[in-house]
N, C-alpha and C positions, 0 to 999 in steps of 0.2 A: 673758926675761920681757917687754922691749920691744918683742918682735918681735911675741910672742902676742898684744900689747895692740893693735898697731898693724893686725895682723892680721884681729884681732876686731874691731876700729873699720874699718879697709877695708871688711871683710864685711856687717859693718851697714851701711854709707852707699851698697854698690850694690844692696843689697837694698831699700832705701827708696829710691833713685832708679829701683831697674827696678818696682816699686810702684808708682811716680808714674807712670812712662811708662805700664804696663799699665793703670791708671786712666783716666787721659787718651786714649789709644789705643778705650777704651770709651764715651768720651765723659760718664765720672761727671764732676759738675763739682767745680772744685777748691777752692769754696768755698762750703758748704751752712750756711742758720741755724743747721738744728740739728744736723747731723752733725760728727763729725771726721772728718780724712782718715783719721787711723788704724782707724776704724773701718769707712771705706768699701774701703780696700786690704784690709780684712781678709774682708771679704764678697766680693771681687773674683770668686775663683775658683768660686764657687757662682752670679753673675753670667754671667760667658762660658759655662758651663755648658751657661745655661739656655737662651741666647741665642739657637739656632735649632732648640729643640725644641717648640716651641709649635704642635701643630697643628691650632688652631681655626679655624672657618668662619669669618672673621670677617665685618666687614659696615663698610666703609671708604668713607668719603663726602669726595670732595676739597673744602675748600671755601676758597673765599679769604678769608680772615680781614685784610681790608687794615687797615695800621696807622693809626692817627689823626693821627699828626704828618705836614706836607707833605711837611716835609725828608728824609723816608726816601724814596729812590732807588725810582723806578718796575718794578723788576727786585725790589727786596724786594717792594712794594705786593705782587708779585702772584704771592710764593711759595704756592706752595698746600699748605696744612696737613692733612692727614687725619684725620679726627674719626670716631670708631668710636660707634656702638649697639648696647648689648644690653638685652634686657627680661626685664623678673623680672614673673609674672603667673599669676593662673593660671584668666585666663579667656580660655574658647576662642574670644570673637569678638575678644579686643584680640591675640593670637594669629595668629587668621585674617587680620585687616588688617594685621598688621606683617609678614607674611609677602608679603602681598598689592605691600607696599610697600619690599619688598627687605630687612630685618630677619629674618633667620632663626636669632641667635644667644640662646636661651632661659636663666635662671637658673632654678631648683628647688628648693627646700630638701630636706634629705636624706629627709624623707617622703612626697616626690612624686614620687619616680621612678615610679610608674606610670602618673600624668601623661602625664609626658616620655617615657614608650613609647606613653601612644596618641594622643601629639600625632604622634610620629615616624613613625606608622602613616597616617599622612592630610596631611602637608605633611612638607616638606624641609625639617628644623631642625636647629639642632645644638645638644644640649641639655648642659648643665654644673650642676654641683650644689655646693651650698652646705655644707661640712663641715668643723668644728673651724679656723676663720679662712682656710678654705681654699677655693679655685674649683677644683671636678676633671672631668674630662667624663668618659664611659661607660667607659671603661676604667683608672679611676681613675690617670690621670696628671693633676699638678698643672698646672692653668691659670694661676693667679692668688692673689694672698697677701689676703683679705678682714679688713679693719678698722674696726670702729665705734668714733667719733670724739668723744666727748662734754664735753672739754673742751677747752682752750688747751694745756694744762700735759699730756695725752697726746698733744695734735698734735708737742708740743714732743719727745716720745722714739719716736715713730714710727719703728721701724726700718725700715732697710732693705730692701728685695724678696730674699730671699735664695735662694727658690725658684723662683720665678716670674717671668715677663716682665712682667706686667699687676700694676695694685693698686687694687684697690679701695676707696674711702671712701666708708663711711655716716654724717653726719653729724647730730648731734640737730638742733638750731633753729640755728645760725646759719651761713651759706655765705661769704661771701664774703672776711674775712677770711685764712679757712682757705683758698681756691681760691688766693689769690694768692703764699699764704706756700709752699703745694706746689708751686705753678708756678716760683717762683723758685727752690726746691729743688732741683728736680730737671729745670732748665733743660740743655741740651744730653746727658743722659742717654739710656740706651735703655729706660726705662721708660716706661710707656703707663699711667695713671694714670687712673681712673674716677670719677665721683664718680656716689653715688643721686639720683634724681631724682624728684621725684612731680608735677610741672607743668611743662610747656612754662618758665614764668617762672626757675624753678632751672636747669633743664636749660638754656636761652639765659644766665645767667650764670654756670655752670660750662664752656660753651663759649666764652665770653669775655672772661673775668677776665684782666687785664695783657696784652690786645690778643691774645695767643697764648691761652689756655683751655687748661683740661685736653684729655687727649687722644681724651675721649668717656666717653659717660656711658651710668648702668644708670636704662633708665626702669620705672620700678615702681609700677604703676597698674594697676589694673581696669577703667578702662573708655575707649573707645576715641576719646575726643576730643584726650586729648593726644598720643597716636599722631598722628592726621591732623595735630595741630597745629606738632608736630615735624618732618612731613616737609614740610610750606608752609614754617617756618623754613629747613629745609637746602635745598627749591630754591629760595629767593629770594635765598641767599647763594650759590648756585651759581650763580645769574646771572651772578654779580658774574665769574665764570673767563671768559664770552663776551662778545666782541665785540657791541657792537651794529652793524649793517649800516647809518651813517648815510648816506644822499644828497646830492648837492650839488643847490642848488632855485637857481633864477634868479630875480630878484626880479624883478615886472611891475607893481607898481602901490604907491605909496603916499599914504594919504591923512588927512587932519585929522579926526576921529570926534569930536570932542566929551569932554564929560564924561562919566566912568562910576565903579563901583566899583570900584580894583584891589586887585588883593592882593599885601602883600610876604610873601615865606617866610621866615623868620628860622631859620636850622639851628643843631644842636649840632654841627654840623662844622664846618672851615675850609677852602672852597672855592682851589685852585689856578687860576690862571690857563689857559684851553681847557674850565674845567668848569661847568657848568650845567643849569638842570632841563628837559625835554621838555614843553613847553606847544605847546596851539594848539587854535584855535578845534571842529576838526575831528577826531576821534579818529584819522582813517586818516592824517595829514602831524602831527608833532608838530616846532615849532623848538626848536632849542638854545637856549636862554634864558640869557646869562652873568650870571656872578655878581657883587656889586662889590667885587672883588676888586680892581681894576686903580685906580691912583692917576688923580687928577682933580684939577681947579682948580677946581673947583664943590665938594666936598663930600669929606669924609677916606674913605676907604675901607671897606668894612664885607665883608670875605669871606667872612661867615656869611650873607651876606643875598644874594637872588634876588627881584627885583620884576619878577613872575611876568606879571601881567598880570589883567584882571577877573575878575570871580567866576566867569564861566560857562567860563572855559577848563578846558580835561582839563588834566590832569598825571599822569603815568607813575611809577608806585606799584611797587614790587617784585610779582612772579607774575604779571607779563604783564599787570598791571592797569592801568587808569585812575581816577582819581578827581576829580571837581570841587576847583577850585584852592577855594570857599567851603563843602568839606567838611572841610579839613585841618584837624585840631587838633595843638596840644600833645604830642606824645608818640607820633604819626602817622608814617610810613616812608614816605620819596619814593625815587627813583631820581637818582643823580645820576651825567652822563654827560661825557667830555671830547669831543676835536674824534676822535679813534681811534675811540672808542668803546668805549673799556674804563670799564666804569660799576662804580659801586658805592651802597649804599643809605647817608642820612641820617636821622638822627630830628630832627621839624620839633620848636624851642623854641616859638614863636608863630608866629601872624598878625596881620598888621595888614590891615585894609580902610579904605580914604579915598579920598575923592571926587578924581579927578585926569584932567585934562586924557586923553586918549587918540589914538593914530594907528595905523591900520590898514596891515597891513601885507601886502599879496600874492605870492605865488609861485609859480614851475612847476617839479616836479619836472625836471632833466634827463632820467633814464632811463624819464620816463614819462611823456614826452609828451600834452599838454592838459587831466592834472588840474592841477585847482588847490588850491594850499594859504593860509589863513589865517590870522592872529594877531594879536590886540589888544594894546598895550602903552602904559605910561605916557608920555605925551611930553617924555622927559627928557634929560638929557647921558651921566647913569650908566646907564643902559638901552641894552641890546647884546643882542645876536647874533651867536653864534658864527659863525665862517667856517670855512671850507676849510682843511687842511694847505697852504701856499705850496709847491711845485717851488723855488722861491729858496730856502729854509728861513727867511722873515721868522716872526719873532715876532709879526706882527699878528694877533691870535687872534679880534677881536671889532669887530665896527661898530654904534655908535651910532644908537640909531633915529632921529635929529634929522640924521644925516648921510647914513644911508642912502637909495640912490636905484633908479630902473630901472637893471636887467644887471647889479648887484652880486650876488654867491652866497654864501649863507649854508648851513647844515647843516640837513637832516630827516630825521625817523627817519619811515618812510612803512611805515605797517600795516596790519590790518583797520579797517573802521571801523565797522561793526554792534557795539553795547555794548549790553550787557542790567547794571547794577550794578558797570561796570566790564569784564566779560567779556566776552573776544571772542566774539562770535558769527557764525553763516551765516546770514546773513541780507540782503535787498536793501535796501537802504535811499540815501536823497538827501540830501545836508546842503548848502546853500550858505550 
């Protein structure tokens, strides 16, 4: 009888340790709000199942989703997360342009599948339908496990995906709690987690609720501005994956300007040392502007802030844009670039505008010999410009404009310089 006991106790504990491993091995996480493990080992083998039967068109947008804290390693900063779209609609021009705009993966309710055959008769879509909690595409294999979410206390027993790869949540009135409590869920999982969307404004904090976001979202709209609006969002965060191509410029002249009105940027970020915003007088040479970031004997530190320079200077706005440093408000997207050129965008808290002394500053691109570039800036101690990566590998990231002189090299982003509202345009034009 000892044996059969000890037996039967062996047999349970590899069976729940090869449980765990096969969990784990899946990457379910090992501690969920609402799940138990035993509940998640028990769904396991309906999980691997499904795991690489999924054969939807999907519609996969890399985008870097940088973290907020500094101290996350540069090699995280700029893992790139994949963020899926699908659209539930059933008008033919929000259709037309999402298709137009690389979106080709369509929702249906189960009485419009003939829709979905004479959408599929005139664009390349791939249409999936909406039936009994369930996502199925034409040949009625399960896609996706669909759930509407209407309190706290159901988010709380939300089962498991047991069919499906993908899961869907539609939620009454409130998002953001729910986005964050599912993301921690089902953190390190292989589940691909959607939420509905009906505005760009939903859709941008289901894609970045607790810095990671769900894994993409179902926009479900009729008409086709939050489409367009959606896709300005995903290429201005795809910026963020490219280099920008800055130049080394040689400084040729500096001079005393007088007074004028400048502007400080005040960000909801925290500016790293090498990072700062794309100012200059001239839209085609923009300098790297640093941030004060960096310790000083003159005044404590302030890393959220960028003292930018007068009103009339451009600043480099996410989508290739430009905008007036005294257009920026509150709640406004700038670009913010290091000495690499791995940029990512910021949301401006304020501005401030005050009368302040000013010094002009000149330069010549190196690899482009005899234009010249300009920039206005306060004449202060904390006010910098970014320099050059050192071949030594010095730490000196930034020169003082009060120190700066002729033949020192600072950073320019050198671009078009014809702007119509911000946009580059073809056009000939002279600025000096």
């Amino acid at each position: 009888m000892v044996r059969l006991i000890n037996a039967i106790s062996k047999e349970g504990t590899e069976r729940k340790m090869a449980l765990s491993s096969l969990a784990s091995m899946a990457g379910i996480p090992k501690q969920l709000p609402f799940f138990t493990r035993k509940r998640i080992c028990g769904n396991f083998n309906m999980l691997m199942n499904i795991n690489n039967k999924n054969g939807v068109l999907q519609n996969i947008y890399s985008v870097t989703m940088r973290p907020f804290s500094p101290m996350m390693s540069s090699e995280t900063n700029r893992q790139q997360k994949l963020k899926q779209v699908w659209i539930w609609t059933e008008s033919k021009q929000v259709m037309t342009v999402a298709v137009e705009r690389g979106w080709n993966t369509f929702l249906f309710s189960a009485h419009h599948r003939q829709l979905a055959s004479d959408w599929s008769s005139i664009a390349l879509i791939n249409p999936l339908f909406i039936e009994e909690e369930g996502i199925f595409d034409s040949e009625r294999k399960r896609i996706a496990t669909f759930i509407e979410v209407s309190s706290p206390q159901q988010l709380e027993q939300l089962p498991l995906v047991g069919e499906a790869h993908n899961l869907i949540l539609e939620f009454s009135d409130w998002q953001v709690i729910p986005a964050e409590n599912i993301i921690a869920a089902f953190q390190g999982s292989q589940t691909t987690v959607f939420a509905i969307s009906n505005t760009l404004s939903e859709a941008q904090l289901f894609l970045e609720a607790l810095e990671q976001g769900l894994g993409g979202v179902v926009l479900k709209v009729q008409d086709v501005t939050a489409v367009l609006e959606l896709k300005d969002y995903f290429d201005g965060r795809n910026e963020e994956r490219n280099r920008l191509s800055l130049t080394k410029a040689t400084i040729t002249g500096v001079h005393v300007a007088g007074m004028g009105d400048r502007v400080c940027v005040d960000l909801c970020s925290i500016l790293n040392p090498g990072e700062g915003l794309l100012v200059g007088s001239f839209a085609r040479g923009l300098f790297l502007v640093h941030s004060e970031c960096l310790e000083s004997n003159y005044i404590a530190s302030r890393p959220f802030r960028v003292n930018a320079g007068p009103v009339h200077g451009y600043v480099a706005i996410p989508g290739g844009k430009t905008s007036y440093l005294s257009e920026l408000r509150a709640g406004k997207e700038v670009n913010i670039a290091d000495q690499t050129g791995l940029q990512r965008t910021a949301i401006v808290g304020r501005i401030k505008i005050e009368k302040r002394p000013l010094v002009l500053i000149e330069a010549e691109g190196d690899s482009d010999s005899g234009n010249r570039y300009s920039i206005l800036l306060q004449n202060a101690e904390t006010v910098a410009l970014v320099r050059p990566m050192q071949e030594n590998g010095s730490r000196n990231t930034a020169i003082p404009v009060t120190s700066i002189k002729v033949g020192d090299e600072v950073l320019i982003r050198v671009q078009g310089g014809a702007r119509h509202t911000g946009i580059e345009i073809q056009e000939f034009i002279v600025e000096k």
